[in-house]
C-alpha positions in Angstrom: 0.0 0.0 0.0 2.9 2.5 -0.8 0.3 5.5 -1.9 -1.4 4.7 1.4 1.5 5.0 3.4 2.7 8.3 2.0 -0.6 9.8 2.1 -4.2 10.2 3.6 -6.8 8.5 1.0 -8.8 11.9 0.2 -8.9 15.0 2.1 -8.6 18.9 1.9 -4.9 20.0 1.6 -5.0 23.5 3.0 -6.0 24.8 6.2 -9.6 25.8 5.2 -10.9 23.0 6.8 -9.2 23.2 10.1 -10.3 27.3 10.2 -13.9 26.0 9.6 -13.6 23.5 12.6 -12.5 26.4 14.8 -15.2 28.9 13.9 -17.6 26.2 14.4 -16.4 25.0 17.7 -18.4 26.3 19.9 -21.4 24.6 18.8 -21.8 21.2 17.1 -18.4 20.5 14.4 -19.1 20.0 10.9 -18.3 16.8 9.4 -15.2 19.1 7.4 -13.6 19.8 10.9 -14.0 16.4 12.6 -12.3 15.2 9.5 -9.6 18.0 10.0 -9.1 16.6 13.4 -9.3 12.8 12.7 -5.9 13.2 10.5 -4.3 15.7 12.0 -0.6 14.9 12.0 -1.2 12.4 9.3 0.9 14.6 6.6 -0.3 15.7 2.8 -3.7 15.2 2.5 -5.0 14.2 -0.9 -7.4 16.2 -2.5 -10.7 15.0 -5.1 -8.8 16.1 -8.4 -5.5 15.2 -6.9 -6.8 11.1 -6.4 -8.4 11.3 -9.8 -5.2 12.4 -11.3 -3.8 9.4 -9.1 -6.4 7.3 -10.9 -5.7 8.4 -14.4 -2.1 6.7 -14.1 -3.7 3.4 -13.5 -5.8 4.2 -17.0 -2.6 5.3 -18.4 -0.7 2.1 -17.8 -3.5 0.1 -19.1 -3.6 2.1 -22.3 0.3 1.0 -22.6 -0.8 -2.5 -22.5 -3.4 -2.0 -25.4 -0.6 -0.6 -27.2 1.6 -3.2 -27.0 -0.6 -5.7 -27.3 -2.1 -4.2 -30.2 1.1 -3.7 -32.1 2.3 -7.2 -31.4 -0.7 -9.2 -32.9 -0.1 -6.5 -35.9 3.4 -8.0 -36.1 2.1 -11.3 -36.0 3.1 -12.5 -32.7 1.0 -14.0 -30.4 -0.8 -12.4 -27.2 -2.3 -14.2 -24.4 -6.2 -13.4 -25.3 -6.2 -13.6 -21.4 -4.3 -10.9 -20.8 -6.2 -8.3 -22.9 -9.4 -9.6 -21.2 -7.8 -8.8 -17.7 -6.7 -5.2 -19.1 -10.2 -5.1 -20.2 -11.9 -6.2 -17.2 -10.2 -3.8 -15.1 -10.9 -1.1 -17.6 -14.7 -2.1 -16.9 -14.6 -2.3 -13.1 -11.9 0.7 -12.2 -11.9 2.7 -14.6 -15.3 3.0 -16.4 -17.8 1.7 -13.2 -15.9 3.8 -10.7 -13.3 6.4 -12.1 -15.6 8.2 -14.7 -18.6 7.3 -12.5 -17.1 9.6 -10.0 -15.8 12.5 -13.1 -20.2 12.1 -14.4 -21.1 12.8 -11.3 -19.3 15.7 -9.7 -16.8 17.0 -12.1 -18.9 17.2 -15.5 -21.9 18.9 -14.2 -20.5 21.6 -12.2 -18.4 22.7 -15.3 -21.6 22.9 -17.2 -23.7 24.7 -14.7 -21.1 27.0 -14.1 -20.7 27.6 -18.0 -17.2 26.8 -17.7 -15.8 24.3 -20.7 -19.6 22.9 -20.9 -18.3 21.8 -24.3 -15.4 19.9 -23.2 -17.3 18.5 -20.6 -20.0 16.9 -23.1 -16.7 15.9 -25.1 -15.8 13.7 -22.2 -18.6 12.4 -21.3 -19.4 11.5 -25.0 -15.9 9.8 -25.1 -16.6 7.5 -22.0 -19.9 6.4 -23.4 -17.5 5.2 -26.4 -15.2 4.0 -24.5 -17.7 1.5 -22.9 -18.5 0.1 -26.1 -14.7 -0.4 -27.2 -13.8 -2.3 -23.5 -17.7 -4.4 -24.5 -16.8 -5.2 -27.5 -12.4 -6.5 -26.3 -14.5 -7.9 -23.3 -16.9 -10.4 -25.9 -13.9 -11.2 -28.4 -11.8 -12.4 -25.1 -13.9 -13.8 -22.9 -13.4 -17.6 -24.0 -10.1 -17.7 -23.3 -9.2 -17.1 -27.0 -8.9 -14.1 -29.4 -12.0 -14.3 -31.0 -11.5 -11.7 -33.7 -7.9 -10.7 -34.2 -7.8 -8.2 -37.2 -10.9 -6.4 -35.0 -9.2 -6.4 -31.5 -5.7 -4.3 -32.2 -8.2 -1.9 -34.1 -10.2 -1.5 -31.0 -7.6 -1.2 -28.7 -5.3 1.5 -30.7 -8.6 3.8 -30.6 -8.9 3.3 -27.5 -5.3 3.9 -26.7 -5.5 7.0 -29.2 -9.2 8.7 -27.8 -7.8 8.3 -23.9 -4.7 9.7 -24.3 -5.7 13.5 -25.1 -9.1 12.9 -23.0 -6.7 12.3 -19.9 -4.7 15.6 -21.0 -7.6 17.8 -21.1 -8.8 16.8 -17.9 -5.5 17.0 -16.2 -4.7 20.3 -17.1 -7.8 21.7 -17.7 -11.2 20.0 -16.6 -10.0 19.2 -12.7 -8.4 22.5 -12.0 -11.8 24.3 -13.3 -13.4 21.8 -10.7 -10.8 22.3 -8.1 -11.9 26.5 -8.9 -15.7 26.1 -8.6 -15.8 23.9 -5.3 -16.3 25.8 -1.9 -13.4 25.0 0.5 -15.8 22.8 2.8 -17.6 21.0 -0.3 -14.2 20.1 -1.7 -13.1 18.5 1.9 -16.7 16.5 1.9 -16.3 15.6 -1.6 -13.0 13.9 -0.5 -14.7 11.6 1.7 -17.0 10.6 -0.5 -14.9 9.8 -3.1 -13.1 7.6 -0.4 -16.1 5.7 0.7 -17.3 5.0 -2.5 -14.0 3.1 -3.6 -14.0 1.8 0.0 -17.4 0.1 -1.0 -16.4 -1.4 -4.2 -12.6 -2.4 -3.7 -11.8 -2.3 0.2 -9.5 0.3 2.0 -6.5 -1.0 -0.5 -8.1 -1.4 -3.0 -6.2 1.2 -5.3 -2.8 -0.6 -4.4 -4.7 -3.7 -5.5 -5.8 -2.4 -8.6 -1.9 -1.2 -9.1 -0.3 -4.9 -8.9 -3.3 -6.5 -10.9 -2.4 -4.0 -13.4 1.3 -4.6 -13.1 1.4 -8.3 -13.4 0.0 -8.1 -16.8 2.5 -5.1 -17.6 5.3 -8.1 -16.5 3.6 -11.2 -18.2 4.0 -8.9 -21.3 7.5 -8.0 -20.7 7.1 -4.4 -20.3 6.9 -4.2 -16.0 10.9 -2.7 -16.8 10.4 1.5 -16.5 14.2 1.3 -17.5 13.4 0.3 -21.2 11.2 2.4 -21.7 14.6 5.2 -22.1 14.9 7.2 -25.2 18.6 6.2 -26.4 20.9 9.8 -27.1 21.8 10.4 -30.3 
């Protein structure tokens, strides 16, 4: 659980929520400033856009897989279908059931009420809804164990691969800090701990460092679990 051990799950990183605990002390706390007090000492505090951004290098990794799965069969090696069903299926569960759940419920709709990038917002939600059909359809032609259609799968993954990585960019850089902007200091902390109880619910209290070694077993069954060769050569 190395992320865990470094820092909280979710939280508020300033001091807001710690000033709101003591203007509110002398009647009942708010849930921000028991929160405050629960971690107290525990070091950097995560933030909502901050754990998404966590998140997104989970997606990342698994978009490397596609890639290199995708190019092999195009070179006419062979691929465990197996291992693109498991880079599906946690596509499915993390990343599309949880991670965008989380980006269609808070993040997308406050940009568009507040008239800020409504258009990119729609953009991204349009892309997820595409995205679920791509990780369907990798799900259907994997599923028994073999690769059911192998002309159609590197297809799907590489437009997969292709869509996600400026969709991730654009709500790095642009999306989450608008959303970081709009939230009041108080909503943000709460928003934290709902984010963490929701992946509590589905995956358990490690369940991110879970989600990090299913992900890296396949990177190493592949052959590319080595950061090292991934090193532009000089020259």
């Amino acid at each position: 659980m190395e992320r865990d051990k470094r820092f909280h799950r979710r939280g508020f990183i300033t001091m807001a929520a710690a000033g709101a605990g003591a203007i509110l002390n002398r009647g009942s706390k708010s849930s921000v400033s028991l929160a405050a007090e629960r971690r107290q000492g525990e070091g950097h505090e995560v933030t909502p856009a901050e754990d998404l951004m966590f998140e997104h290098g989970i997606i990342e990794r698994l978009l490397l897989i596609y890639d290199e799965a995708a190019r092999r069969i195009d070179d006419g090696r062979q691929v465990p279908a197996k291992l693109i069903f498991d880079a599906a299926s946690i596509t499915r569960s993390f990343a599309e059931d949880y991670h965008e759940k989380l980006e269609e419920q808070f993040v997308f709709p406050r940009l568009e009420k507040a008239g800020q990038h409504a258009d990119l917002a729609r953009t991204l939600q349009a892309q997820h809804a595409v995205g679920r059909e791509v990780t369907t359809a990798l799900l259907d032609m994997t599923k028994a164990g073999t690769l059911a259609q192998p002309q159609r799968a590197p297809q799907a993954m590489r437009s997969f691969y292709r869509m996600y990585i400026p969709h991730i960019s654009r709500e790095n850089s642009v999306a989450f800090r608008a959303f970081h902007d709009l939230i009041p200091a108080q909503e943000y902390a709460e928003l934290g701990e709902q984010f963490e109880a929701k992946e509590h619910a589905l995956f358990g209290e490690d369940g991110f460092s879970k989600t990090v070694d299913r992900v890296a077993a396949i990177e190493k069954e592949l052959g590319i679990h080595d950061l090292a060769q991934f090193t532009a050569k000089k020259g």
